[in-house]
C-alpha positions as CSV (number, residue, x, y, z in Angstrom):
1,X,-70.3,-36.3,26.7
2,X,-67.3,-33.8,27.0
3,X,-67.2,-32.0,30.4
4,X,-69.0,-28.3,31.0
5,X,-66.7,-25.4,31.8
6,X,-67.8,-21.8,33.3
7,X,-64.6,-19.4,32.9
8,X,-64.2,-16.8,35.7
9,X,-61.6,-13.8,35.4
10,X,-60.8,-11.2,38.1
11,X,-58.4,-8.8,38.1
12,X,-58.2,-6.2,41.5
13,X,-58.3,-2.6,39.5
14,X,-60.2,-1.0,37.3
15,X,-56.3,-0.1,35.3
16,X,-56.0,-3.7,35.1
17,X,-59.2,-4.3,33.6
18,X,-59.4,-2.0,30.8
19,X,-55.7,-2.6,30.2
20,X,-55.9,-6.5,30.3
21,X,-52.9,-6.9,32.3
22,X,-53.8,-9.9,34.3
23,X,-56.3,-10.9,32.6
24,X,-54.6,-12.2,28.7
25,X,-52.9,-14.3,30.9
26,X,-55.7,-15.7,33.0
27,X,-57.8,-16.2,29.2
28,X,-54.5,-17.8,27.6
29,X,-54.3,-20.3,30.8
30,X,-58.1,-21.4,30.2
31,X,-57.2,-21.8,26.8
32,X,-54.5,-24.1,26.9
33,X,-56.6,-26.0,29.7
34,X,-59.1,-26.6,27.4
35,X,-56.6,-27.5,24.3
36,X,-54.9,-30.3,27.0
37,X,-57.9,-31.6,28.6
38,X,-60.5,-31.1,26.0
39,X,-64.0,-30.2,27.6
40,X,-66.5,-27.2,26.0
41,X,-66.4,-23.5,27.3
42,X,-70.2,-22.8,28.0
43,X,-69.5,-19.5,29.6
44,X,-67.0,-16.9,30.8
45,X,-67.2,-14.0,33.3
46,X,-65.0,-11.1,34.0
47,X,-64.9,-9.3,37.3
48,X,-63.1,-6.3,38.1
49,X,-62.9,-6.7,42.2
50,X,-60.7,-7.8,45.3
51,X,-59.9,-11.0,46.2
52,X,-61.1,-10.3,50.0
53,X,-64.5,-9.1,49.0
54,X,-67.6,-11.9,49.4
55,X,-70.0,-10.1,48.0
56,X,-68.9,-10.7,43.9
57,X,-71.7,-10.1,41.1
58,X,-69.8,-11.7,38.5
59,X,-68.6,-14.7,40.3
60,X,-71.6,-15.4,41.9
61,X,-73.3,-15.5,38.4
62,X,-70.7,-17.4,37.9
63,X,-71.4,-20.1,40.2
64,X,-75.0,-20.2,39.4
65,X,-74.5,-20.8,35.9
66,X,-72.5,-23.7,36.8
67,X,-74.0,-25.1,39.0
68,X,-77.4,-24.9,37.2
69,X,-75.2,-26.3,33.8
70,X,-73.8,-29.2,36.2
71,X,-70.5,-28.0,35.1
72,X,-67.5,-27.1,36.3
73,X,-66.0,-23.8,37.1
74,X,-62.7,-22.9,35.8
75,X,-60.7,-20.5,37.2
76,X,-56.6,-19.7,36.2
77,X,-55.3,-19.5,39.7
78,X,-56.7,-20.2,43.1
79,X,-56.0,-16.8,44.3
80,X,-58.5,-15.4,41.3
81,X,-60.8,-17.6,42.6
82,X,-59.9,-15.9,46.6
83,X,-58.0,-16.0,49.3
84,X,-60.7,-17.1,51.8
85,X,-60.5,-20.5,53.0
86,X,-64.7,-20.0,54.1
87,X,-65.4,-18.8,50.5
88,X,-63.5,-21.8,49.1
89,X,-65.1,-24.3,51.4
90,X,-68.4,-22.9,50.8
91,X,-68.6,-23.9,47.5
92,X,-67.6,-27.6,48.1
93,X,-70.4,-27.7,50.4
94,X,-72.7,-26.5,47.5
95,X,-71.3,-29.2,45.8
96,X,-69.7,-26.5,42.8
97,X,-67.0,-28.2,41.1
98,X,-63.8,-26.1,40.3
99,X,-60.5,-26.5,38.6
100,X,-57.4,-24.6,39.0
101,X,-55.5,-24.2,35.1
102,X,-52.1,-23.9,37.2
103,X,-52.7,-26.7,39.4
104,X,-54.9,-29.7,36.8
105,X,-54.8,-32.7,39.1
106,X,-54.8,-31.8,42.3
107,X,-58.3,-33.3,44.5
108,X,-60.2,-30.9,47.0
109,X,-58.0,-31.9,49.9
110,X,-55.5,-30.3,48.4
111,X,-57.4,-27.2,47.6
112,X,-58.5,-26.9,51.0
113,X,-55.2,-26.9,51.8
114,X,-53.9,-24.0,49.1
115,X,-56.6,-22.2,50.5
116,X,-55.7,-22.2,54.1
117,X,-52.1,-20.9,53.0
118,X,-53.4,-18.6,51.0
119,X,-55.7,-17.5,53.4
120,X,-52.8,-17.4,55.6
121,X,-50.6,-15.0,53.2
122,X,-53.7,-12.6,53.0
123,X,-53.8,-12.1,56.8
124,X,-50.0,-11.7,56.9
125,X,-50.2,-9.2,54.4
126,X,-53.4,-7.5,56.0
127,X,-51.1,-7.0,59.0
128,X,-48.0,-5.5,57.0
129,X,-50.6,-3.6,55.6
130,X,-52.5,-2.1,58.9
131,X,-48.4,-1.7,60.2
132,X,-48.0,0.4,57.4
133,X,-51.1,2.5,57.8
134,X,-50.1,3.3,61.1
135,X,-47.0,4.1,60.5
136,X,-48.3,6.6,58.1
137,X,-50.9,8.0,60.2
138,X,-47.9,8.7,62.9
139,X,-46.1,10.8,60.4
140,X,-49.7,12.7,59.8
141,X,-51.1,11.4,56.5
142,X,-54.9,11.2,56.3
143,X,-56.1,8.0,55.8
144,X,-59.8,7.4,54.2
145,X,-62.8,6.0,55.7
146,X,-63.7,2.0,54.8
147,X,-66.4,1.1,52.8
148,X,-68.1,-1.6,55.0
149,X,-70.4,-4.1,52.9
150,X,-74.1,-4.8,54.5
151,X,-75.3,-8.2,54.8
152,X,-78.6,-9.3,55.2
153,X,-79.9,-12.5,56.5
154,X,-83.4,-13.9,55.8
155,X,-85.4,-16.4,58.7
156,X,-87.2,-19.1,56.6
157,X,-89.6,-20.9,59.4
158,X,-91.4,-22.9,57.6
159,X,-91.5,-25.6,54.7
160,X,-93.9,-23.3,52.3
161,X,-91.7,-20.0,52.9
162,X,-88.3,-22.2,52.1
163,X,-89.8,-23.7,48.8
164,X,-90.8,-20.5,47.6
165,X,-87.2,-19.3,48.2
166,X,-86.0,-21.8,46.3
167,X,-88.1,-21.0,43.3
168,X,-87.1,-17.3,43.9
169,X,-83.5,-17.9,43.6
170,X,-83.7,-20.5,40.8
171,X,-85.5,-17.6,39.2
172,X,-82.9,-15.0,39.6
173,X,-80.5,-17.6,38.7
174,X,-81.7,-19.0,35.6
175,X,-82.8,-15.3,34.6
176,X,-79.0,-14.1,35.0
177,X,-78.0,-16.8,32.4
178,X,-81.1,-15.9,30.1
179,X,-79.6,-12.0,30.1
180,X,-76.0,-13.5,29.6
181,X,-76.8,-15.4,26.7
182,X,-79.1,-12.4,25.1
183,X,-76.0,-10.1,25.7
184,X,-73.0,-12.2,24.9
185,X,-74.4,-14.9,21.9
186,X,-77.5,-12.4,20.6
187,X,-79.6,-14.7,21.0
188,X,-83.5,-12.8,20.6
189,X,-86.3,-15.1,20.5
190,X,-87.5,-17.4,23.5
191,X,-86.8,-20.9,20.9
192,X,-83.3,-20.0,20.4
193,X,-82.6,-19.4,24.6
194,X,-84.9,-22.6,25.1
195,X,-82.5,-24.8,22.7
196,X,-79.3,-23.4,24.0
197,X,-79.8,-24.0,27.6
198,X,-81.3,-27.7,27.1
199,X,-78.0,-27.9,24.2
200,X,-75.7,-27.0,27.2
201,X,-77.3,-29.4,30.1
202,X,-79.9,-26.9,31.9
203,X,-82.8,-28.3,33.3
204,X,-85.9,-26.6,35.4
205,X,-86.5,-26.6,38.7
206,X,-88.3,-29.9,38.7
207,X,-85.7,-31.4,35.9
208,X,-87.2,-31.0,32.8
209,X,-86.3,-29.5,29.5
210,X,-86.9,-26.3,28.5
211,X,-89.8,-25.0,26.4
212,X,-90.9,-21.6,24.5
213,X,-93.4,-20.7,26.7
214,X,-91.6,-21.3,29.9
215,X,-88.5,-19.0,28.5
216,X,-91.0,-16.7,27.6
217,X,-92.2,-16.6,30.9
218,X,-89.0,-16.4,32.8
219,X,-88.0,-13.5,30.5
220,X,-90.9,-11.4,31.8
221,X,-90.4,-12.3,35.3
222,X,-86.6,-10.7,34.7
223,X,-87.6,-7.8,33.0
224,X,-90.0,-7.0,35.5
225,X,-87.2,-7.5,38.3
């Protein structure tokens, strides 16, 4: 069986999305990936946000997708992927497999260790940058006020509460893929999503194939969400 791949693009401005600069290249690297190493393209996303941010729709469907599919994701460059050594380790610990087009071979020792320079390079530019600022704000220019993101964090205290949890988020997970495959591949009726996520390796929860009246199901469950 030929290996899974999840394609994610970012590029950092709304200019550079609708103009594609960034992004032909980041497409044309996945492509010759997948002309050199063979493997099927199951998915692609496209973001349109910083590097820095955590909190990325697109990638984080992303993530799902491939980690649901058991496949890999595939990203150009490690910085498209980010510059956060915490958001790259995070997803070795989920146990999401990535490849970098640039960089083919290289294990996830290596990674770690791209991503700590990166990391590095971020914060040296995030200090240029803040010298900058105040440099600015000495010769009187009014700076703006920072968006700061929320997070929330949910106690689970017992067994019951973290199994339904997981069901939850398999939901909202498998129902993001459902909506991707309705909006990318037009795909309308409940036997056509059921075929094409057991053709491209998705199981269940408990493992199991998927059926018509279990898409069905999930397909209410999102559109009532």
């Amino acid at each position: 069986m030929k290996p899974r791949y999840v394609a994610y693009f970012r590029v950092s401005t709304q200019k550079q999305g609708r103009s594609g600069l960034g992004l032909d290249a980041q497409k044309q690297a996945v492509k010759d990936f997948l002309q050199q190493f063979g493997g099927e393209l199951v998915a692609e996303y496209m973001e349109v946000e910083s590097g820095k941010r955590p909190d990325r729709p697109e990638f984080t469907k992303a993530a799902d997708y491939a980690e649901l599919a058991n496949a890999t994701l595939l990203v150009a460059k490690l910085d498209r992927l980010s510059r956060d050594l915490h958001f790259v380790t995070s997803l070795q610990k989920r146990g999401i497999r990535f490849k970098l087009c640039d960089l083919p071979e290289i294990d996830n020792l290596t990674i770690h260790i791209l991503a700590a320079m990166a990391e590095h390079e971020a914060r040296m530019i995030s200090v240029r940058t803040k010298q900058a600022m105040t440099e600015a704000k000495r010769r009187g220019v009014v700076m703006g006020n920072p968006q700061l993101s929320l997070l929330r964090n949910r106690d689970v205290s017992n067994a019951n509460q973290q199994r339904v949890q997981t069901q939850q988020e398999w939901v909202q997970k498998i129902g993001k893929v459902i909506i991707h495959l309705e909006a990318t591949e037009g795909l309308t009726t409940c036997k056509a999503i059921a075929e094409t996520l057991n053709e491209r390796g998705l199981t269940t929860l408990r493992g199991a194939a998927f059926s018509v009246p279990i898409v069905s199901r999930l397909r209410r469950v999102t559109r009532h969400d």
